[in-house]
N, C-alpha and C positions, 0 to 999 in steps of 0.2 A: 412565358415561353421556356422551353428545357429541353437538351439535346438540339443546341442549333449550328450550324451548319455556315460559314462565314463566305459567301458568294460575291464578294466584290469583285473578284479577276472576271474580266468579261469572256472565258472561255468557258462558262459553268451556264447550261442551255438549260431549261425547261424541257420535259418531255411527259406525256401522259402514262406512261408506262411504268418509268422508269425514276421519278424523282427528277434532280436534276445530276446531269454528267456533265463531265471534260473530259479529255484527252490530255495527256501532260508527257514530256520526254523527260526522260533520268541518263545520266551519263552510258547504260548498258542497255537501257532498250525503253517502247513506247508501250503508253500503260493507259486504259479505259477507268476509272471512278465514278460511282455513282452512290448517289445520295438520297434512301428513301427510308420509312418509317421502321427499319431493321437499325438503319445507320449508314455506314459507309461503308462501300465494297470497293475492293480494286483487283485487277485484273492486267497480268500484263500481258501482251498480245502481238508483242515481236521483239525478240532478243531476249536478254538474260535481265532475271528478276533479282541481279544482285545488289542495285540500286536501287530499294522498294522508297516510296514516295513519301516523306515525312508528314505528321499534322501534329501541330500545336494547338493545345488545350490550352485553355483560359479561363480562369474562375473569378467574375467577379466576388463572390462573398471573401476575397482575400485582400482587398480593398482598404487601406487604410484608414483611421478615423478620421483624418485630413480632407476625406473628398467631401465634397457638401451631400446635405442627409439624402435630399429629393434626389439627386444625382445615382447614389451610390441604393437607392431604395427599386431606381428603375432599372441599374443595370441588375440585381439581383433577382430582380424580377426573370431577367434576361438565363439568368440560369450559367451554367460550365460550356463556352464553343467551341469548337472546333474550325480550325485552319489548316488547309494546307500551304506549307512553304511551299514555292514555287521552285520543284526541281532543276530549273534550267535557265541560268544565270540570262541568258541570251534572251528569252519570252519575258524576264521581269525586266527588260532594260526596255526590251519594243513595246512592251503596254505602258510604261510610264512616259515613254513618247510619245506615244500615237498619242499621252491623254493631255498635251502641250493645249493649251489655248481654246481644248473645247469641251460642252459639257459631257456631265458622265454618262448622259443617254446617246447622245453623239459619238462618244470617245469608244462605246461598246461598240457600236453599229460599223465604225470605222474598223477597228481591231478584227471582226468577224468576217466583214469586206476583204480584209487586208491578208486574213490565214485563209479565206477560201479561194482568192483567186491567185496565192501565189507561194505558200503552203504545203503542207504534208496531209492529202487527205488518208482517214482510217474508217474503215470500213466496219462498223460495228453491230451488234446488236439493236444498240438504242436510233442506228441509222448512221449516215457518215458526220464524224468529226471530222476538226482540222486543227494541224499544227501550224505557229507562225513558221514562215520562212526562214531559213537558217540564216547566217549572217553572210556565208559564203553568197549564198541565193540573194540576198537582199544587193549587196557590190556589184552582181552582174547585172540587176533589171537597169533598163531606161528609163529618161523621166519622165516621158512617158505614161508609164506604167505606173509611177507612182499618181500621176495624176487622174488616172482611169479608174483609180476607188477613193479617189478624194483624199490621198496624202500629197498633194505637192506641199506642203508646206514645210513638211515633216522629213521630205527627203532627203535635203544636205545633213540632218543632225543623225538620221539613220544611217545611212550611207559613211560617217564620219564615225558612229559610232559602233558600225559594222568593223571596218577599218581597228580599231582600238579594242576591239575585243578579238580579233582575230592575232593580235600581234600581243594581248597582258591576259588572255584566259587562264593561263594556269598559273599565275602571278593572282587575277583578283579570285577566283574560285574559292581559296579556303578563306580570307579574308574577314575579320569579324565585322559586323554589321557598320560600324559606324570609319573603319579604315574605308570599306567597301563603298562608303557615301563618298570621301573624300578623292579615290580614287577616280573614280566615275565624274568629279564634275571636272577631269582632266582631258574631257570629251570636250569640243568646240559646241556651244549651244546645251551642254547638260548643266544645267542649276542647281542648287541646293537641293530644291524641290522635286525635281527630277531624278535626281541622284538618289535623296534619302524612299521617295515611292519604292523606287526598283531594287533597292537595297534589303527595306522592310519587306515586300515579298520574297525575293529569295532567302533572306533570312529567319525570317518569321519574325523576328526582333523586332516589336511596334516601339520599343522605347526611340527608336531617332527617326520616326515617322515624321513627316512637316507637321506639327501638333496643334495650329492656326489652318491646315487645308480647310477650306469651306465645309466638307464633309462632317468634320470633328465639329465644326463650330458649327454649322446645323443640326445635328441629332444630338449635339448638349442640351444644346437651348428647346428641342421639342421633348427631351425626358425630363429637364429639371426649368421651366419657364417661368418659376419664379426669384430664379437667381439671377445677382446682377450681373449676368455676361456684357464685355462691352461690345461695341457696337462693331461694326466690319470691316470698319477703317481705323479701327483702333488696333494698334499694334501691341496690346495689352494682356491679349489672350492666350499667346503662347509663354510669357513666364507666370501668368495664372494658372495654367493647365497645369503647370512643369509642378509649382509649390504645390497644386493639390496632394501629388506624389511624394514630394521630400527627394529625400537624394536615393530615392529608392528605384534602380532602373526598370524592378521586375515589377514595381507597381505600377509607373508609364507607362509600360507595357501595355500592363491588364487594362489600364483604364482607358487607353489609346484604341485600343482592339475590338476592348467588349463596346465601348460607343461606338465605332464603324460596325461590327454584329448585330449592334440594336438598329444601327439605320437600313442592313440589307435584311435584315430578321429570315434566312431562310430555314424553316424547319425542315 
């Protein structure tokens, strides 16, 4: 695979036309992206385009000697991907909570629920997008509402972390990846895990990604199945992962990234 295309954020749709698209907000305005065999286009489509939408490149062939052969043989295979950081601190904080407690086929369907019924729709070409709900929008709903698309469970840590992002936004905003984790578990209900998800997409930064998420620890063991990975109650995995890299962040990174790339493989 070559020229791929890293679709884990659940607002990246399928459509017959058009590849696949999202919708994404930037500090100055809202922007359509689409993703077909040209590459990536973007298109902003209300407000000012002087906040154009970042994507991180990733090359596994920069991979240290350290990663094991089969490992580092498949992700080369995988080719140079492409990411987008998630321009809006607020969408990376709501998708690493809605993804609390359920799976990732779930945790999509939930998220898409959750930006269509209460949301910013946009009107596009490829058909209507939708943005999540701003944090403002999220304080005011009832509970309701949250439970009428299947978040009640979700609501006190939204709701709380609605709350704390409306009162340290331009405190956590510039923030480098890994203060940005620490910050955020300053949320009642935000964990480690939830902190470093929502951090590593708006930063693009895979290095302080949860590097044990079942994710990483599934599509290792399906590119290289002859390595001794331990098992999943083994807490072993993530300073295994870590030494593959050495003290190298920018190679966590890549190796961090390009194995989630390999497990969503969108070309």
């Amino acid at each position: 695979m070559t020229g791929v295309l890293t679709t884990d954020h659940p607002a990246w749709i399928d459509t017959e036309a058009a590849g696949r698209v999202r919708a994404v907000r930037t500090a100055s305005g809202l922007w359509v992206l689409s993703w077909d065999r040209a590459g990536l286009h973007m298109a902003c489509v209300h407000g000012m385009e002087d906040d154009k939408p970042k994507v991180v490149t990733t090359d596994p062939a920069r991979l240290p000697g350290t990663v094991p052969a089969a490992l580092k043989a498949g992700l080369d295979g995988l080719g140079p991907t492409r990411r987008l950081a998630n321009p809006w601190l607020w969408d990376a904080i709501t998708t690493a909570i809605l993804r609390q407690v359920v799976r990732a086929g779930q945790a999509r369907k939930l998220y898409r629920a959750w930006c269509k019924a209460y949301g910013t729709a946009i009107d596009t070409p490829h058909g209507e997008l939708y943005l999540a709900p701003t944090a403002e929008d999220v304080l005011a709903l009832e509970e309701q509402q949250f439970t009428d698309v299947g978040a009640k469970f979700h609501r006190s840590v939204l709701q709380a972390a609605a709350a704390h992002h409306e009162r340290h936004l331009w405190h956590w905003q510039p923030m480098a990846a890994g203060d940005l984790v620490a910050a955020l578990t300053s949320v009642p209900r935000i964990g480690p895990w939830t902190a470093a998800a929502a951090a590593a997409d708006y930063t693009g930064d895979f290095s302080i990604y949860p590097h044990d998420d079942l994710a990483v620890r599934t599509w290792a063991a399906q590119i290289a199945p002859g390595h001794a990975w331990p098992n999943k109650k083994d807490k072993a995995f993530g300073p295994m992962w870590n030494a593959m890299a050495g003290d190298d962040s920018t190679a966590l990174h890549t190796l961090t990234l390009s194995t989630l790339s390999w497990g969503s493989h969108a070309p």
